[in-house]
C-alpha positions in Angstrom: 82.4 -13.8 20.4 80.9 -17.1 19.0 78.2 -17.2 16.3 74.8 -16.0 17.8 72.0 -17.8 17.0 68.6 -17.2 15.9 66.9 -14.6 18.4 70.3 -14.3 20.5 70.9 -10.8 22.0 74.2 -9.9 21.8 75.6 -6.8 23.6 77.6 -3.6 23.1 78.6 -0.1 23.6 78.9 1.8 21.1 80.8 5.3 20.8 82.7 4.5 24.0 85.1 7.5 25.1 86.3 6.1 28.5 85.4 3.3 31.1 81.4 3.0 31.6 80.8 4.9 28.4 79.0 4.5 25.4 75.8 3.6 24.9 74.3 0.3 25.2 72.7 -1.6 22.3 71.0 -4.9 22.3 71.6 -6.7 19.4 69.6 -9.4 17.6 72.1 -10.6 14.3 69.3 -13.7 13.1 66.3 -11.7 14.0 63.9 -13.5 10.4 61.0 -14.4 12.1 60.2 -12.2 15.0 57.4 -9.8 15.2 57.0 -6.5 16.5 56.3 -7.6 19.7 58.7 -9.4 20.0 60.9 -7.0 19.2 60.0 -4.8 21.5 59.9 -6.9 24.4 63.6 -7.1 24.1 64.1 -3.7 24.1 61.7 -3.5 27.1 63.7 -6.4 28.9 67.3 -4.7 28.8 65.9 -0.9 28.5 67.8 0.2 26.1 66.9 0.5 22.0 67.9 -2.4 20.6 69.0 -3.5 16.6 67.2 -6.3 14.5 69.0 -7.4 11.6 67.2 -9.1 8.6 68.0 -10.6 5.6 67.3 -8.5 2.9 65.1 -8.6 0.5 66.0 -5.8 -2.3 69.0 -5.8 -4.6 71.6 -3.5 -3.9 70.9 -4.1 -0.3 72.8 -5.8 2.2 70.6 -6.1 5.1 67.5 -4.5 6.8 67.5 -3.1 10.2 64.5 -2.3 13.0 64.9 -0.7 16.1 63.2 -0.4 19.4 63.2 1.5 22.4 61.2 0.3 25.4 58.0 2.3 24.5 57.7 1.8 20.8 59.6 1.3 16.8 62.3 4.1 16.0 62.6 4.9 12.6 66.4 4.8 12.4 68.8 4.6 15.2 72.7 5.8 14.6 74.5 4.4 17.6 73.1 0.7 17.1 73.5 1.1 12.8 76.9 1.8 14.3 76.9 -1.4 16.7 75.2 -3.3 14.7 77.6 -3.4 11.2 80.6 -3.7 13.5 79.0 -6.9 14.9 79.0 -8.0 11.7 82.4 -7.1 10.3 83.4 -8.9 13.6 81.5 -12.2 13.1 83.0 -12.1 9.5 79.7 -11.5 7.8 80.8 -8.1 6.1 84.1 -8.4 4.6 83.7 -6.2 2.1 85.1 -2.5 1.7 81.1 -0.9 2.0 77.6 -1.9 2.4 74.2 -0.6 2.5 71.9 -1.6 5.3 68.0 -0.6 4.7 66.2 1.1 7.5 62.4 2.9 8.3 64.4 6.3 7.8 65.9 5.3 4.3 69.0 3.5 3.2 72.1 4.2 4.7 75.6 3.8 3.2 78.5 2.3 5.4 82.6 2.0 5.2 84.8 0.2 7.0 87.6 2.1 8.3 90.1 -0.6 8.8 93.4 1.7 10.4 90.8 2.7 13.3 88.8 -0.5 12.7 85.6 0.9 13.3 82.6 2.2 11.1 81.2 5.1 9.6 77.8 5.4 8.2 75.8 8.2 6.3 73.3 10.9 7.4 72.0 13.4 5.0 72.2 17.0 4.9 70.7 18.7 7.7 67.3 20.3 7.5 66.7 23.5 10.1 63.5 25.1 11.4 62.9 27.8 13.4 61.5 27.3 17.3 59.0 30.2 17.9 60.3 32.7 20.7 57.3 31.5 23.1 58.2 27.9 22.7 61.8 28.8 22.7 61.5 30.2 26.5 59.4 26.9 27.6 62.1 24.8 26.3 64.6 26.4 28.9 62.0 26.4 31.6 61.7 22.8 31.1 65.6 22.2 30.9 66.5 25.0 34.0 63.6 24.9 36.1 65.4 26.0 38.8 67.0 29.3 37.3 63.2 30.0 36.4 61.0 28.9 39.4 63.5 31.6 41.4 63.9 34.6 39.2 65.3 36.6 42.0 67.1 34.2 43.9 71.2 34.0 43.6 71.7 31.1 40.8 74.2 28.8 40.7 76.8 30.2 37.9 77.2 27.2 36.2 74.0 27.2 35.4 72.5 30.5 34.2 68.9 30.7 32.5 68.6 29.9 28.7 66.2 32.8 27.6 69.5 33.8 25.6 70.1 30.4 24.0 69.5 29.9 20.5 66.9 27.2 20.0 66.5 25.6 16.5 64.9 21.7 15.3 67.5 20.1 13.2 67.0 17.0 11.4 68.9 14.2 9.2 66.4 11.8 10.2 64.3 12.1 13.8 64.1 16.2 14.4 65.8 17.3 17.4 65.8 20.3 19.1 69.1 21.9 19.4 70.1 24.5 22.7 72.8 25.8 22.7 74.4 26.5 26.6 77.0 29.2 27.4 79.3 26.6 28.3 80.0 23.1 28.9 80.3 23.5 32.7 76.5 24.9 32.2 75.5 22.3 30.1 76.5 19.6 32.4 75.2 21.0 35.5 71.7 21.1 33.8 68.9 19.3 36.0 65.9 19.3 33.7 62.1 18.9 34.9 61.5 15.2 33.1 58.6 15.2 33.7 57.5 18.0 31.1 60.0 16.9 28.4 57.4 14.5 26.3 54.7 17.6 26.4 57.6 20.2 25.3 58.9 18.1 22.1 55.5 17.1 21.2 54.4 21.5 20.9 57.3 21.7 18.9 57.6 18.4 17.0 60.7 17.4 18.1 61.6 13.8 19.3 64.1 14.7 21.9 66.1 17.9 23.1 69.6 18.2 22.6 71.4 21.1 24.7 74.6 21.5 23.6 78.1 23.8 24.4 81.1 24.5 21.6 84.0 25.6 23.5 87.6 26.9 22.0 91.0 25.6 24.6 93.9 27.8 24.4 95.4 25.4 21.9 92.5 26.6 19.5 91.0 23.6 19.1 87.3 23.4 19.1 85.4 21.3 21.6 81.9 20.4 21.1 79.4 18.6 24.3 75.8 17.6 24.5 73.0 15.8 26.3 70.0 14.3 25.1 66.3 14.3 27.0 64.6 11.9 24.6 60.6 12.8 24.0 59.6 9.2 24.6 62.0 6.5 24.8 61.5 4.8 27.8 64.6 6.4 29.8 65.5 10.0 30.6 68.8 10.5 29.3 70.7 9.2 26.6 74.7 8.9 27.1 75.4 8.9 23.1 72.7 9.8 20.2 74.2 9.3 16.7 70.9 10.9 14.9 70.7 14.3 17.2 75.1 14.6 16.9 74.6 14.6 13.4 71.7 17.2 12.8 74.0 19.7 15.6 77.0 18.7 13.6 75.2 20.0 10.5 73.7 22.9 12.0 77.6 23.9 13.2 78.9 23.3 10.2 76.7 26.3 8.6 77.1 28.9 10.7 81.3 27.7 10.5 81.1 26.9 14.6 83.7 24.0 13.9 86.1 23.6 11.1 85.1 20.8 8.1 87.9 20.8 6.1 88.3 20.0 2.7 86.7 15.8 0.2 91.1 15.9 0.3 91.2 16.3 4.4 88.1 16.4 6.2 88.4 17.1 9.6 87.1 14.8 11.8 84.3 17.0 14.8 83.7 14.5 18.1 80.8 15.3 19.9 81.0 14.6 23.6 78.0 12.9 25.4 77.2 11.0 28.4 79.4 12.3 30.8 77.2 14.3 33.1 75.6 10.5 33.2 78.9 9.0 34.0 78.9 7.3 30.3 81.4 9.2 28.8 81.0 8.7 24.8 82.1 10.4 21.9 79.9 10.3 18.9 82.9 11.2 15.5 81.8 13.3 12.4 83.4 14.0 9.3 81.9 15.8 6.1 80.6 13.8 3.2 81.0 14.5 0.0 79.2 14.0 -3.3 80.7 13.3 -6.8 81.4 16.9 -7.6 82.5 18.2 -4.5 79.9 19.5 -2.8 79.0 18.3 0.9 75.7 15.8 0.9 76.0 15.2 4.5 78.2 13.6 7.0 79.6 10.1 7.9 79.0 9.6 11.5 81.2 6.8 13.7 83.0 5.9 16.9 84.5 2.8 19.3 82.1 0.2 19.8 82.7 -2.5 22.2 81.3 -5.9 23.4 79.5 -5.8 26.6 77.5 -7.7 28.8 73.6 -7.6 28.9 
């Protein structure tokens, strides 16, 4: 990949788990200059949320990022932070062992994993709120329509009604709304009503809902899978979501759903998205620690890749 010049997009995939996967970001590396329109009209040209990175202009601070989807700014974005510092470690602009990129959401701390060669950037502890019971049911209308426009009608198995599923908003930046499914084989046989997703997050100030399934193999190891149905973006699906993996990683991680290990050996939780899309992705999480011990948060990571616009 040559140098890109000022306004370039450049193009990736980032968390890719398998051929097709991942999720796109358009990048703009030299992006001093544009304006919010401008911005925007990229994202709106290759419909996906695209990465603007900015000289900064704080100390301590190594560059700013702004994001777009088609319809309007995001506040932070994890896949293309992700994307976007790789970029730069591979045009030889970071070469040192961390940075600290500034976003709308806050400032986000990055290392450079150099045995997997990929990146790993923060996300704060998660903060949980409760959905209330009446909303909780309209969130698996809008997600099973089916298994609810036919209460008496034999149901496809894999795909049973979700007035059982726990429903909670989880946050380490945007709040999303987390479902959990009976099993993956449920979660990816899902056919939500898209229609009524924007009205449903905005009763229950979420920005997207994430359905999701944790699943123990014989070998005991825990697998994890989800989908997101952004409230607004622009597109209905989204094969790999940084932001929601983190708030469900943080929400499993305190009801001790998946292990987290120890600041010695934290274990490393991937979080399987995209595949009922034919993206697969795989969005990796690890516990972060603070000075004394204690877990802040979580550092969040994956395989990025080049790829054409």
């Amino acid at each position: 990949m040559t140098q890109q010049q000022h306004g370039e997009v450049a193009g990736l995939r980032v968390f890719v788990n398998g051929p097709g996967g991942g999720n796109p970001v358009p990048l703009v590396r030299n992006a001093d200059g544009m304006s919010a329109s401008d911005m925007q009209g990229v994202a709106r040209r290759h419909g996906h949320e695209s990465a603007f990175v900015f000289a900064p202009n704080e100390p301590g601070i190594d560059w700013k990022l702004r994001f777009f989807v088609p319809n309007h700014e995001m506040e932070m974005c994890g896949h293309a932070t992700v994307g976007a510092l790789w970029a730069l470690r591979a045009w030889g602009q970071w070469t040192t062992p961390t940075a600290r990129v500034r976003t709308l959401s806050g400032v986000v701390d990055a290392w450079w994993d150099a045995p997997r060669a990929r990146v790993w950037i923060s996300q704060p502890k998660v903060r949980l709120s409760a959905v209330n019971m009446h909303f909780s049911d309209r969130v698996g209308q809008v997600l099973n329509p089916h298994a609810y426009s036919h209460p008496h009608a034999m149901r496809n198995p894999r795909q049973p009604p979700l007035r059982n599923s726990r429903v909670v908003n989880a946050a380490t930046s945007r709040v999303k709304t987390l479902v959990r499914m009976p099993s993956i084989a449920a979660l990816d046989a899902l056919v939500p009503a898209l229609e009524q997703v924007e009205a449903m997050c905005a009763a229950i100030d979420s920005t997207g809902l994430y359905p999701y399934a944790v699943e123990s193999g014989p070998d005991g190891m825990t697998s994890v899978a989800a989908r997101q149905f952004p409230r607004s973006s622009g597109y209905p699906e989204d094969a790999a979501t940084g932001i929601a993996a983190a708030a469900l990683w943080g929400y499993l991680s305190t009801t001790d759903a998946i292990p987290v290990g120890t600041q010695a050996a934290p274990v490393v939780t991937p979080i399987r998205q995209g595949e009922a899309m034919g993206s697969p992705s795989a969005i990796d999480l690890q516990a972060r620690f603070g000075p004394h011990g204690d877990m802040v948060g979580c550092w969040l990571g994956g395989q990025v890749e080049w790829a054409a616009l």
